[in-house]
Each structure stands twice: as structure tokens, then as C-alpha cells.
N, C-alpha and C positions, 0 to 999 in steps of 0.2 A: 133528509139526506141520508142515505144508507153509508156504510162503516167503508165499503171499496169505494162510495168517492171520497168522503172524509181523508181519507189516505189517498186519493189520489190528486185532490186537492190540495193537501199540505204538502205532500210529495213534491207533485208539479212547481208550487209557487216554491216552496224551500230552496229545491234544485234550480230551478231558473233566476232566483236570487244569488247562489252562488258560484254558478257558474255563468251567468252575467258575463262577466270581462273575456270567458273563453270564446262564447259568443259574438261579440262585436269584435273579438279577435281575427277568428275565421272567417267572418263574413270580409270586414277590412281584406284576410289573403286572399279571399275568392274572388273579392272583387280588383284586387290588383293586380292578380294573375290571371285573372282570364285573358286567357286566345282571341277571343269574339266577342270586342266590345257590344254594348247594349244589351247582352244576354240575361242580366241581373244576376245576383248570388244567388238566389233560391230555384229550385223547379220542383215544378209542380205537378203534382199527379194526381186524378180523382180515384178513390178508393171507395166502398160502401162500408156503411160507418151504424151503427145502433140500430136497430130496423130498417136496415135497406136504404136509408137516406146517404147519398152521395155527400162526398166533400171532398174540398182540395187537399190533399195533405203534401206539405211544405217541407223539404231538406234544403242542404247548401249545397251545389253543384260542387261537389268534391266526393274521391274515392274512400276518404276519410271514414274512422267510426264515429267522426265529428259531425257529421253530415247529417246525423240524427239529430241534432238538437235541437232545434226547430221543432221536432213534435210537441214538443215538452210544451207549447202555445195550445197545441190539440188539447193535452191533458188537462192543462187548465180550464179551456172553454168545453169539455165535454165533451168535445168529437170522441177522444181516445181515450185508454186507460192506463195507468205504468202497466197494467200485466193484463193480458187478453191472447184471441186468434190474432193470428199474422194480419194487417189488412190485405184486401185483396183489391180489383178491379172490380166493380157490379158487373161486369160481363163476363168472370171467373167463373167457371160451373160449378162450384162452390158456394158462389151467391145464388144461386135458381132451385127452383122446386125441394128438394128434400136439404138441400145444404145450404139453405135460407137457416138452419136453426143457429149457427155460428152466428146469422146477423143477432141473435136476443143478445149477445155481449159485446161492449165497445171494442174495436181493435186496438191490441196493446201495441207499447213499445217494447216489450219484450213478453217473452208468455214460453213455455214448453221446450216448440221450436229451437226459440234463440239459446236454452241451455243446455239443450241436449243433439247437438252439433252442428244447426243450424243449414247452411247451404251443403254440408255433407251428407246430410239424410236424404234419400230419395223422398219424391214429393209426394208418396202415400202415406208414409210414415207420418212426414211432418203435419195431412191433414188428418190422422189418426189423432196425434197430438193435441191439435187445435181441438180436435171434436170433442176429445176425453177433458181437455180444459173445460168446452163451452157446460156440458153436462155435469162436472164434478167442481166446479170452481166456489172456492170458499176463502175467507179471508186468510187463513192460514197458508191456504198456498198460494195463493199470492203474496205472503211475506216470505216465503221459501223459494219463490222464482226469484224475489226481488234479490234475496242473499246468493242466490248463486250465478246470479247474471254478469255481471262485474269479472269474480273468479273465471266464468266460462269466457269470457269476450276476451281475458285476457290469458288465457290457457292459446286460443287460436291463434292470439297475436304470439305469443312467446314459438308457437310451435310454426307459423312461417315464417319468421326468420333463423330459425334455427336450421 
């Protein structure tokens, strides 16, 4: 086991151990508040995930940053990593011929992207970011995405409701 899943595995299981009760929190509001009975909490989206291989990746139908939590199961079982490229769709021209090299790393829950403004950055930037990730990624920066993800998530939240 190399040292980015060791940390992504401790990572994953630690965080889903304590945030537990936030989880069956959310799901409990999603499922009480849904508009459209039998829709379930969760949806689903296939993404392409380690070499090209598809998988479902799972959030809670809410606009929430809570919505993510759910990945934290990917992390655990390997589909994903805490820090990687954004995932995409396998039908993303990002996943096809030359920008197949992003698949050699798991898709994070957060990576580059997520710290450096996220849905503000136009969308060349942001696969600039990924690609500089997928080519340069080292355990150190991935402990430096991790430290600054948190601060950035919540930098965006303070700044729209201000």
C-alpha cells in the first residue's frame, strides 16, 4: 500500500467515524424533506475513476457542502482519493485520447481546483490545475491541499453571505 492511500485510508475511515451522526443527520433531512417521494437521499452519477474504469459516485440530493459526504465511502473503497483531479463523466473530453493521463490518478474530493476558487475559475484553468496536479502530485501536496481546503470552502461560504 503506497503512503497516498495509507492517508487516504486513515483519512477516509477517521472522517467517516466522526462525522457519522452528521451523516445519518442529512440523510434523515433529505429524506424528510423531499418534494418527490421515492426519489431516495442519494444520486447518483457515473464518473471515470483510476484507469478509465466507470463508477457510481454517490452524494445526498441537497445544495449543501454536506452533499459531499457520501464520497468519503469512495475513499474508503478506492474508487477516490481525499486529494486528486475533479471527477469527471467518461464522456468528458478530458477523459479521451491525450487527457486519458488524469485517469492514472483517483478522483479527489477535493485537489487544486477546490482551493483555488473552485466554480470561479474558468474551466481551462481549472483543467490546467488538475493536469499540473495529475503530473506533480506528491504526498506533501496533498497534505497542503488537505490544510487548505476547509479555510477555502469556508472563505466562499463567509464571502456569499456577506
Amino acid at each position: 500500500m503506497t503512503a497516498k492511500r495509507t492517508l487516504d485510508l486513515t483519512g477516509g475511515v477517521t472522517l467517516l467515524a466522526l462525522l457519522s451522526p452528521l451523516v445519518v443527520a442529512v440523510a434523515l433531512s433529505v429524506a424528510l424533506g423531499s418534494a418527490t417521494p421515492g426519489r431516495g437521499v442519494l444520486r447518483r452519477r457515473t464518473v471515470a475513476g483510476l484507469n478509465g474504469r466507470n463508477f457510481t459516485m454517490l452524494t445526498f440530493r441537497t445544495k449543501s457542502p454536506l452533499a459531499a459526504l457520501p464520497l468519503l465511502l469512495h475513499v474508503v473503497t478506492g474508487r477516490m482519493s481525499l486529494v486528486g483531479p475533479c471527477p469527471l463523466t467518461p464522456t468528458h473530453r478530458e477523459c479521451a485520447g491525450d487527457g486519458r493521463r488524469r485517469l492514472s490518478v483517483r478522483p479527489g474530493l477535493t485537489g487544486p481546483w477546490q482551493i483555488s476558487g473552485r466554480s470561479e475559475l474558468p474551466w481551462e484553468e481549472r483543467e490546467l490545475l488538475d493536469l499540473h496536479y495529475v503530473d506533480h502530485h506528491w504526498l506533501g501536496m496533498d497534505l497542503a491541499i488537505l490544510a487548505r481546503t476547509l479555510p477555502a470552502v469556508r472563505r466562499r461560504r463567509a464571502a456569499r453571505f456577506a
